[in-house]
C-alpha positions as a Markdown table, in Angstrom:
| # | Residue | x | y | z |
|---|---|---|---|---|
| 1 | Unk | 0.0 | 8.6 | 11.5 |
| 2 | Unk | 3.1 | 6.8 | 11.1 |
| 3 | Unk | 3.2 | 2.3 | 12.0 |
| 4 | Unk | 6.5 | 1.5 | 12.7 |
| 5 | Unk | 8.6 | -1.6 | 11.9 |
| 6 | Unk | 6.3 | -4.1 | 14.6 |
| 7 | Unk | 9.8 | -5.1 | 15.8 |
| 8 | Unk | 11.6 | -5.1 | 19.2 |
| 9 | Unk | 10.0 | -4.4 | 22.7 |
| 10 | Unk | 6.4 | -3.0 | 21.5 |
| 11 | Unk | 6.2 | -5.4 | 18.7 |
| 12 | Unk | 3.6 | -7.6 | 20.1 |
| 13 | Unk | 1.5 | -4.4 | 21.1 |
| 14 | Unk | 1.7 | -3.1 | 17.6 |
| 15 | Unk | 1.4 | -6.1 | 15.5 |
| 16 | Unk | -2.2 | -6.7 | 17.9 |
| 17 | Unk | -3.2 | -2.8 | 16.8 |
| 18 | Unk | -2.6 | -3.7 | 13.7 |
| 19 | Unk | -4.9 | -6.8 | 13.8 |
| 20 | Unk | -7.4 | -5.5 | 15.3 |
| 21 | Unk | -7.8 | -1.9 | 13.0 |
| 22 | Unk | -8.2 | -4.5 | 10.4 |
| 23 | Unk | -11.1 | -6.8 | 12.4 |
| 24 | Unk | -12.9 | -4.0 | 12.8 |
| 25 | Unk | -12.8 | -2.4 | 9.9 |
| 26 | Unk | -13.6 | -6.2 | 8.6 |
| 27 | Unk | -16.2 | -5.8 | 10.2 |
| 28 | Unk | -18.1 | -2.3 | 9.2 |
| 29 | Unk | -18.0 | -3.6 | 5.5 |
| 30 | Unk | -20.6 | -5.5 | 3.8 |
| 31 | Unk | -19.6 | -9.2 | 3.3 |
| 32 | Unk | -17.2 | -8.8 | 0.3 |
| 33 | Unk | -15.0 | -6.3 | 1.6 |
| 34 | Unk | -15.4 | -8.3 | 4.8 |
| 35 | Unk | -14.4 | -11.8 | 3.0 |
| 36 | Unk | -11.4 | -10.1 | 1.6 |
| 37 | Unk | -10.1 | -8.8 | 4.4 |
| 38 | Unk | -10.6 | -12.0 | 6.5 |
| 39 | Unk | -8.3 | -13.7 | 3.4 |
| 40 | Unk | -5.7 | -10.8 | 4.3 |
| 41 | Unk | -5.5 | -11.5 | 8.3 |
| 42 | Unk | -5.4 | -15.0 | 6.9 |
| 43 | Unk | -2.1 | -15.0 | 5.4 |
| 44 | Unk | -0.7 | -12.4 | 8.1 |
| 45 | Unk | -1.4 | -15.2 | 11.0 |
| 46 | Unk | -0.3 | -18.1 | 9.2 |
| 47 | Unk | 2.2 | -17.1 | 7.1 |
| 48 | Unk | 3.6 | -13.7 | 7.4 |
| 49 | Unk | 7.3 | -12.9 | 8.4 |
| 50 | Unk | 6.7 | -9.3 | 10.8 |
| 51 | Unk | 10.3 | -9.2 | 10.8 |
| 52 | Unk | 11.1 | -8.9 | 7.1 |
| 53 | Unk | 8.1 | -7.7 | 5.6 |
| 54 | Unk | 7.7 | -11.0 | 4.0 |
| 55 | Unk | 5.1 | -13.2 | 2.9 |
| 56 | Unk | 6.6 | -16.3 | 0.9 |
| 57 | Unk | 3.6 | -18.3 | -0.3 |
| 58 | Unk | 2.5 | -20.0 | -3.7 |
| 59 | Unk | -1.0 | -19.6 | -5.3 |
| 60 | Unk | -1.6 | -23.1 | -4.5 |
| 61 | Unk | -1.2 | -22.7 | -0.7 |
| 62 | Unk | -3.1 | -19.7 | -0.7 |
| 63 | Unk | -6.0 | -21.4 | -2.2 |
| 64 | Unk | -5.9 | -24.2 | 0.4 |
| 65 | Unk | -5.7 | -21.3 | 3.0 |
| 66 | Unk | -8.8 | -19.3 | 1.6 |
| 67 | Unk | -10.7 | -23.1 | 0.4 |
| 68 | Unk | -10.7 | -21.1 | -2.6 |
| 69 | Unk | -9.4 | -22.1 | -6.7 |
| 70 | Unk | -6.5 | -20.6 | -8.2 |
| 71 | Unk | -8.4 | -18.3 | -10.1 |
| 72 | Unk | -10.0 | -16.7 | -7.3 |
| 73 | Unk | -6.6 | -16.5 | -5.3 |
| 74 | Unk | -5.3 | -14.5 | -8.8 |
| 75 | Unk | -8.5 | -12.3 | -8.6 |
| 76 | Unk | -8.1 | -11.7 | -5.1 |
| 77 | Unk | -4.7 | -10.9 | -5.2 |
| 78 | Unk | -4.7 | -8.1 | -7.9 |
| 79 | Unk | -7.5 | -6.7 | -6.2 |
| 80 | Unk | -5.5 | -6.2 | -2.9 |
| 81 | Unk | -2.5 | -4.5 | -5.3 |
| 82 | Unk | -4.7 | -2.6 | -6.7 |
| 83 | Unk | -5.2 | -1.5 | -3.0 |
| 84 | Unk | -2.0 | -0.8 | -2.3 |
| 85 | Unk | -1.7 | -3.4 | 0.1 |
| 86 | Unk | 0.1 | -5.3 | -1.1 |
| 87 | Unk | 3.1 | -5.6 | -3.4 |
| 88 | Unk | 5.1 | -8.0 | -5.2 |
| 89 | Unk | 8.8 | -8.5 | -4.0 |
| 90 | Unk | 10.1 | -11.3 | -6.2 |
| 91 | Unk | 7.9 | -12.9 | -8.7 |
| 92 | Unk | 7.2 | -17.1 | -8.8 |
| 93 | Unk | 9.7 | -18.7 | -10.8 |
| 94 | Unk | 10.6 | -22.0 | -11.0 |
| 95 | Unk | 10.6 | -24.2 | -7.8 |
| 96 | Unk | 10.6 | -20.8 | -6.0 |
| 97 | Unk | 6.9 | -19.7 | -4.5 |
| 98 | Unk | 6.4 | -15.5 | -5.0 |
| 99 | Unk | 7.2 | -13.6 | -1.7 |
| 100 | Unk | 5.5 | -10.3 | -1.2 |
| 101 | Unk | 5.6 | -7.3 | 0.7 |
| 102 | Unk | 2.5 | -6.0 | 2.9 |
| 103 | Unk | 2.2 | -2.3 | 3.0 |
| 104 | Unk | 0.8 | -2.3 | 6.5 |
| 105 | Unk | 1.1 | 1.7 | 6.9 |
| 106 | Unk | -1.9 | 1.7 | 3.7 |
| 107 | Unk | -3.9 | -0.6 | 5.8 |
| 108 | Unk | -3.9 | 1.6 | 8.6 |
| 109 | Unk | -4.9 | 4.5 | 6.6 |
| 110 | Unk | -7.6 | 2.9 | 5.0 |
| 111 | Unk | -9.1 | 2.0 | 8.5 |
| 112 | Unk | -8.7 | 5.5 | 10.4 |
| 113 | Unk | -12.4 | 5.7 | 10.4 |
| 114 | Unk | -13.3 | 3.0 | 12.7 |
| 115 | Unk | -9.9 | 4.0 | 15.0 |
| 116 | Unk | -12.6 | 5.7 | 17.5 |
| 117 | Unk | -14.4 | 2.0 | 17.6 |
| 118 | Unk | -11.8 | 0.8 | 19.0 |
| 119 | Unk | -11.0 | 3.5 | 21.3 |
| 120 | Unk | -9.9 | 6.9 | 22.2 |
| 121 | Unk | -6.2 | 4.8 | 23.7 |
| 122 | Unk | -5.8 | 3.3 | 20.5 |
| 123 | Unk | -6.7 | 6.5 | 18.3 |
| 124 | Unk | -4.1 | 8.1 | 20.3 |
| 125 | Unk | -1.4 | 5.9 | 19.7 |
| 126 | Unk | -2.4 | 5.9 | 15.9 |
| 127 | Unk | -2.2 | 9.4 | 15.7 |
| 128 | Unk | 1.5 | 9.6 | 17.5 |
| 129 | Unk | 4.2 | 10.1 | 15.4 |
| 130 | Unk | 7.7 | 9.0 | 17.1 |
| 131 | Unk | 11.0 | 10.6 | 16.3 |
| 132 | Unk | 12.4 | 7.6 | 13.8 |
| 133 | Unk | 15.7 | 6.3 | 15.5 |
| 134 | Unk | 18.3 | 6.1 | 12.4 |
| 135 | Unk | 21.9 | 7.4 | 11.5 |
| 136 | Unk | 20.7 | 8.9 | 8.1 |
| 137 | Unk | 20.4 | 12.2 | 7.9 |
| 138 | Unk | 17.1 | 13.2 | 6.5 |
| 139 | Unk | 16.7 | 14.2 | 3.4 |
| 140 | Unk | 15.6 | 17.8 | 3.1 |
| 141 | Unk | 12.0 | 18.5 | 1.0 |
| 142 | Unk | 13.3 | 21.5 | -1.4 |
| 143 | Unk | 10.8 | 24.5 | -0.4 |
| 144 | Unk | 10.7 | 25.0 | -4.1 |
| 145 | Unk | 8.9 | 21.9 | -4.7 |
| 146 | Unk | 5.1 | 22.4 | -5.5 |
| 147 | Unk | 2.0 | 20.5 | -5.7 |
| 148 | Unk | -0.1 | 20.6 | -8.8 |
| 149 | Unk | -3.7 | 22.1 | -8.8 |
| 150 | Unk | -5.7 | 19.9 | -6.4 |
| 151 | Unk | -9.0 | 20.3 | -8.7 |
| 152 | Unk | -8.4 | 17.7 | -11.1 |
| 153 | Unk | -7.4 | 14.1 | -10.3 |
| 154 | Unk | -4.2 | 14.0 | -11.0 |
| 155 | Unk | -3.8 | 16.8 | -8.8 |
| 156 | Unk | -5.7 | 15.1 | -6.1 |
| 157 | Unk | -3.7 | 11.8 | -6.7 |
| 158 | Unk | -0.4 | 14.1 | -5.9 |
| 159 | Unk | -1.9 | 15.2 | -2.8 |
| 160 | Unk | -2.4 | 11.9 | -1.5 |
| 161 | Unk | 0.8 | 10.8 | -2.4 |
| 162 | Unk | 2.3 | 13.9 | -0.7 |
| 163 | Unk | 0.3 | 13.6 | 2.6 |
| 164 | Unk | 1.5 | 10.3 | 2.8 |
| 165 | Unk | 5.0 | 10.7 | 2.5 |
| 166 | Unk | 6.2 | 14.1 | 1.6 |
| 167 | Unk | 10.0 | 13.0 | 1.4 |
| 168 | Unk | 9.3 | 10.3 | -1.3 |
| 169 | Unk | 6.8 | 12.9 | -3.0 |
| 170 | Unk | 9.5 | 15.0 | -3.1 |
| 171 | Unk | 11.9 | 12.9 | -4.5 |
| 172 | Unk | 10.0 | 10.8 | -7.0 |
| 173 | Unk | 6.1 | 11.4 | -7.2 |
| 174 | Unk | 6.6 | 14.8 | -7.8 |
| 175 | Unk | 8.3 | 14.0 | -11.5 |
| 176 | Unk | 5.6 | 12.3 | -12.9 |
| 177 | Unk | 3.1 | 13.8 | -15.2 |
| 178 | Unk | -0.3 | 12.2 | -16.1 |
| 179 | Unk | -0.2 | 11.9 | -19.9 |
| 180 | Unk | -3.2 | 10.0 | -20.5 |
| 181 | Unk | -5.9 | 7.8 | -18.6 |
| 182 | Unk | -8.3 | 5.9 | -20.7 |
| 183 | Unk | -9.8 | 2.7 | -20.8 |
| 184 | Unk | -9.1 | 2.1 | -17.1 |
| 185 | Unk | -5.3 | 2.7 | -17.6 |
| 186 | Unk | -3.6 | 5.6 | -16.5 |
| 187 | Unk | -0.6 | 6.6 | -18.3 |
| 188 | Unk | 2.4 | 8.5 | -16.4 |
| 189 | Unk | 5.6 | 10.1 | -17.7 |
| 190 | Unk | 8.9 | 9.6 | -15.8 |
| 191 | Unk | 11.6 | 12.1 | -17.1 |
| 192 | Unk | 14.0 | 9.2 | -17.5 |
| 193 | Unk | 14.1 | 5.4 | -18.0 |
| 194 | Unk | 15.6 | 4.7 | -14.2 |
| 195 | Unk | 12.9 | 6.3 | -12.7 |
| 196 | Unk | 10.4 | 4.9 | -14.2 |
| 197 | Unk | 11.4 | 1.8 | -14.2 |
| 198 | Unk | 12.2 | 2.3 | -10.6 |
| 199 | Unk | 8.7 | 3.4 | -9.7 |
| 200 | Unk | 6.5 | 0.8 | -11.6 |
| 201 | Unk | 8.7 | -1.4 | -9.4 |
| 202 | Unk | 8.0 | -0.1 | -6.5 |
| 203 | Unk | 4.9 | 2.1 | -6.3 |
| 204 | Unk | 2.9 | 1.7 | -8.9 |
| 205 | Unk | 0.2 | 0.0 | -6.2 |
| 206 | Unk | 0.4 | 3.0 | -4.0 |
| 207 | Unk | 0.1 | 5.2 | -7.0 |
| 208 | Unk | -2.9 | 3.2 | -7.9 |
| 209 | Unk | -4.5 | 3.4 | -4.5 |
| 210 | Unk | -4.2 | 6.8 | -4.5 |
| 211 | Unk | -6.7 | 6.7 | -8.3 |
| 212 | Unk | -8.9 | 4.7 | -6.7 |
| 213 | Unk | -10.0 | 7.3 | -4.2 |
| 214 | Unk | -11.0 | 9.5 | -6.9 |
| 215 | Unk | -11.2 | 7.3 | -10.2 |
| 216 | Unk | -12.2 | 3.7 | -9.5 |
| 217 | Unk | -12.5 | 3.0 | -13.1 |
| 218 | Unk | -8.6 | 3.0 | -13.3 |
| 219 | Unk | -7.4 | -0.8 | -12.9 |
| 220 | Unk | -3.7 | -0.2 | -13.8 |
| 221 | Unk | -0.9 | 2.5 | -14.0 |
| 222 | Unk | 1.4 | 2.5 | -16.7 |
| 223 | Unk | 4.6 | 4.0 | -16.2 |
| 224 | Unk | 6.8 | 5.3 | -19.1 |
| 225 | Unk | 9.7 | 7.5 | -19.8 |
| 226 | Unk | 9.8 | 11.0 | -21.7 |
| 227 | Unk | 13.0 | 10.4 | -23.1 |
């Protein structure tokens, strides 16, 4: 399954898939998964930028939006990190609101089982996987490269990250090594500083998505270097 940028001609066609996986799924959930998802399509209709993979808004507008406190809007809002689905682009800082990033290719995973609800046309077009139009030669997964036994959970949390996006595995999620997960914290090593600064800045919510589907007790990934 692969969701594409919902820009240019078919954007409108994708960007209403989109919507609707999410209804639905809404919809299949009991009332608190169903709540929090109606807060998500919330700030996609009203204040989401498609385009840029955007979504500039301060904790005080978000509690108007969701007739919610602040406290709530900070509870809800680590929650959907913790989900992967969101991620943090630039952090608040003075007379500047956070902006965010939505990670609308997890949200579609996480609804694939109600893709037949909606119908076999729509499955299909899910489950199509165009030819990416780009100048950049692809980079090459080395054949050497291996996954870790799938038995344990950081094996299993490897796998998920692979299926998703063997490339990126291959060139980052494939370094790490699970030191330690206690207390709700998991503890990875990166071989060096860059990279794991790199990763907690980018990943660490799809990292931690990928825990939740084995280990809901982890609320946080910790990413240090070995040397």
């Amino acid at each position: 399954m692969q969701v594409a940028k919902p820009v240019g001609r078919n954007a409108p066609a994708l960007k209403y898939d989109i919507l609707s996986a999410l209804a639905v799924h809404a919809l299949s959930e009991d009332k608190h998964r169903q709540r929090s998802i109606l807060r998500v399509l919330t700030l996609i209709t009203t204040r989401y930028n498609w385009r840029t993979n955007e979504l500039s808004i301060g904790r005080e507008e978000i509690s108007r939006l969701w007739s919610v406190n602040e406290r709530t809007v900070k509870r809800e809002m680590a929650k959907l990190r913790g989900q992967g689905w969101i991620t943090v682009k630039r952090p608040a800082a003075r007379g500047r609101v956070a902006v965010y990033e939505l990670d609308l290719k997890q949200m579609m995973l996480d609804t694939e089982a109600i893709w037949p609800v909606i119908g076999s046309d729509f499955q299909a077009r899910m489950d199509h996987q165009p030819e990416p139009v780009t100048n950049v030669v692809p980079f090459k997964v080395s054949s050497t490269a291996s996954l870790p036994d799938g038995e344990d959970i950081w094996g299993q949390v490897q796998s998920v990250l692979h299926g998703r996006d063997p490339e990126l595995w291959a060139s980052w999620f494939q370094h790490l090594v699970e030191a330690d997960r206690a207390g709700g914290v998991a503890t990875l090593m990166a071989p060096s500083r860059f990279m794991a600064d790199y990763i907690a800045q980018k990943w660490t919510g799809r990292v931690l998505a990928a825990y939740a589907r084995f280990d809901p007790s982890i609320r946080s990934v910790r990413i240090e270097a070995s040397e």
